[in-house]
Backbone bond lengths (Angstrom), bond angles and torsions (degrees), N, CA, C in turn:
res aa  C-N    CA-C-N  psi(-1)  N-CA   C-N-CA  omega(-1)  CA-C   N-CA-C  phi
1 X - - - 1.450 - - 1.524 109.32 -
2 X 1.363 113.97 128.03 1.619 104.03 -173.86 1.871 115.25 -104.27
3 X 1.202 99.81 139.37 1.311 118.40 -155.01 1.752 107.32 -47.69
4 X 1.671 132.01 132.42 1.350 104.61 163.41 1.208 133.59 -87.67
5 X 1.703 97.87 155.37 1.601 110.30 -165.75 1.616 99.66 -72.29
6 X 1.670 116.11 140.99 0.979 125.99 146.74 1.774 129.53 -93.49
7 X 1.146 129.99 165.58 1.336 134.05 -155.26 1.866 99.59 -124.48
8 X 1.192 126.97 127.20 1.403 120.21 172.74 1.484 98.27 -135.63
9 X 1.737 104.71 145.28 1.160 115.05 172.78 1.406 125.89 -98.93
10 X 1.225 100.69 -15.54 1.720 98.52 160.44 1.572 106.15 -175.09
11 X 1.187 118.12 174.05 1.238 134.78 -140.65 1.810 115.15 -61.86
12 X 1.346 95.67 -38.34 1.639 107.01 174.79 1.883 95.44 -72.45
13 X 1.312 141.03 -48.97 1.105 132.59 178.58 1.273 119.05 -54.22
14 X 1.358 118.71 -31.69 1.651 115.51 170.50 1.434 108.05 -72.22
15 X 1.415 119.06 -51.61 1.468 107.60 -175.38 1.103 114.44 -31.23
16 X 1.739 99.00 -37.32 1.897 96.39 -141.34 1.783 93.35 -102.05
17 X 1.129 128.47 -13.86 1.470 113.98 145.10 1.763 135.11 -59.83
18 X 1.556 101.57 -43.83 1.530 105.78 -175.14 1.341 102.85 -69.96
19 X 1.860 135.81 -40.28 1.150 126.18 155.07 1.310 142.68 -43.29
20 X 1.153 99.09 -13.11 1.735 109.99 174.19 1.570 116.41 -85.04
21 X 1.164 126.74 -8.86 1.178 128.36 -166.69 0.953 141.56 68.45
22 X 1.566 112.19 -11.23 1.457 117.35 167.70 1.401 127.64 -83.48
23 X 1.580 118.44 -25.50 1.525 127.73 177.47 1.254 93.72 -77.63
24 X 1.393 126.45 134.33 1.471 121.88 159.12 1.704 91.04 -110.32
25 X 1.021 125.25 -27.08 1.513 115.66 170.95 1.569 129.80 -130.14
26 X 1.262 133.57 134.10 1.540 145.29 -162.20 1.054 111.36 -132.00
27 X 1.493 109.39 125.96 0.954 114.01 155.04 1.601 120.22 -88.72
28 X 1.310 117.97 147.89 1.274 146.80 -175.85 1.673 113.71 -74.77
29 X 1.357 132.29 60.01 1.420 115.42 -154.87 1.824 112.58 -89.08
30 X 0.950 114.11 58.24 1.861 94.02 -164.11 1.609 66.77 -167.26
31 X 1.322 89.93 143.25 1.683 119.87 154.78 1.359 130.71 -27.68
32 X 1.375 134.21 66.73 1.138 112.77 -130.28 2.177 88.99 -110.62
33 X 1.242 97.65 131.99 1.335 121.08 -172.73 1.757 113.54 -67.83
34 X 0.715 125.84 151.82 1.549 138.66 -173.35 1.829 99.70 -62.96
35 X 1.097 137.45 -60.91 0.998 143.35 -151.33 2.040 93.72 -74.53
36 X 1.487 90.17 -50.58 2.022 103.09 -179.73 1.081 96.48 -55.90
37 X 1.517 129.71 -52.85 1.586 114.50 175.25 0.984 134.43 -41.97
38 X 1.480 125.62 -50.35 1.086 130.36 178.77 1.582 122.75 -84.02
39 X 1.884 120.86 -21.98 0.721 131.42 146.70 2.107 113.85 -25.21
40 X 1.549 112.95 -59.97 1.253 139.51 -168.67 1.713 98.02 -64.17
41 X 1.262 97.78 -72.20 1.669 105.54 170.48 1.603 107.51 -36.23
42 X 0.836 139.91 -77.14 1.514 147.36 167.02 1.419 118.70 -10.99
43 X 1.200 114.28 -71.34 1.553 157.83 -162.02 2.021 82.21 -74.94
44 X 1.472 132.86 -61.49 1.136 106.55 -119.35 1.907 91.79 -123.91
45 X 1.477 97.26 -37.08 1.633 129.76 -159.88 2.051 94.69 -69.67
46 X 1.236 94.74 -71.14 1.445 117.35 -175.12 1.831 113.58 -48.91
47 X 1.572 96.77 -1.64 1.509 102.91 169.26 1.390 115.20 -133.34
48 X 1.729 116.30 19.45 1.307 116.17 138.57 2.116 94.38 120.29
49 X 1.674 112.60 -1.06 1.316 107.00 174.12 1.821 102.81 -85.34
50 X 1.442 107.97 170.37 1.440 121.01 -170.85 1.432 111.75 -120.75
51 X 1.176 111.97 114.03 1.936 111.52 166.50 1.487 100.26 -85.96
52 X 1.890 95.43 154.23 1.577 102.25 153.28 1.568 98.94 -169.45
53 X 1.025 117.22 -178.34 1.411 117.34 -113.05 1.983 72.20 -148.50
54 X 1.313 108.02 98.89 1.753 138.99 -169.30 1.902 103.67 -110.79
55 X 1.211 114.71 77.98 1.671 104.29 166.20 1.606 93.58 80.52
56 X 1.497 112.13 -141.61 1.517 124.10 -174.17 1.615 110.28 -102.53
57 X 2.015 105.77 37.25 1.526 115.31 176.99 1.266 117.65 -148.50
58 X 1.316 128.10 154.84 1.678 124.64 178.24 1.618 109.73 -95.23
59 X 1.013 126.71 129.19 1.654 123.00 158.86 1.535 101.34 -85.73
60 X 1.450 93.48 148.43 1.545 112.65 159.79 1.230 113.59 -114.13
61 X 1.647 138.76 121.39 0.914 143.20 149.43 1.586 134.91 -96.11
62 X 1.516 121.00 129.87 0.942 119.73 170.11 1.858 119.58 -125.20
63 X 1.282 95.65 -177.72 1.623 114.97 -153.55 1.481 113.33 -123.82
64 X 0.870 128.20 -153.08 1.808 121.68 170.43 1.982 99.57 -115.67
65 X 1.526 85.25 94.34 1.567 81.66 168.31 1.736 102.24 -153.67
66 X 1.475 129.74 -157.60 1.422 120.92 -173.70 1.514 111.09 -98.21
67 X 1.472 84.62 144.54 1.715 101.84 -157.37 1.782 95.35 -71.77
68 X 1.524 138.44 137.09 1.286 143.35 -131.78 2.441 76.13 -97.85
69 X 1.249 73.29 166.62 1.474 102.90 173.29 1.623 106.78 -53.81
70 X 1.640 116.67 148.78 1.497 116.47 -171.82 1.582 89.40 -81.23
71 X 0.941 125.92 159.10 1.419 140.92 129.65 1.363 136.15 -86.81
């Protein structure tokens, strides 16, 4: 059964879905800037979730591992 996609409009809204435990995957919907990217990468990658890069959007996926530091 494949997981459903959630939709975020900007960067504090994804946190605060993928932290909840119920999104295991997000989409990224807003323009997302070079610096926010990597901001995201930082924040999200380096603790074992996966971006990729869907049409003119990034998904974030995550897995069962520790939920990243608050900001």
């Amino acid at each position: 059964m494949k997981q459903q996609l959630s939709t975020a409009a900007n960067y504090g809204e994804a946190c605060e879905m993928l932290r909840s435990g119920y999104a295991k995957h997000v989409r990224l919907n807003w323009n997302v800037g070079s610096d926010e990217f990597f901001r995201i990468a930082s924040d999200w990658c380096d603790t074992g979730a996966k971006i990729k890069k869907d049409g003119d959007s990034f998904i974030i996926s995550v897995k069962g591992f520790p939920i990243p530091r608050q900001h």
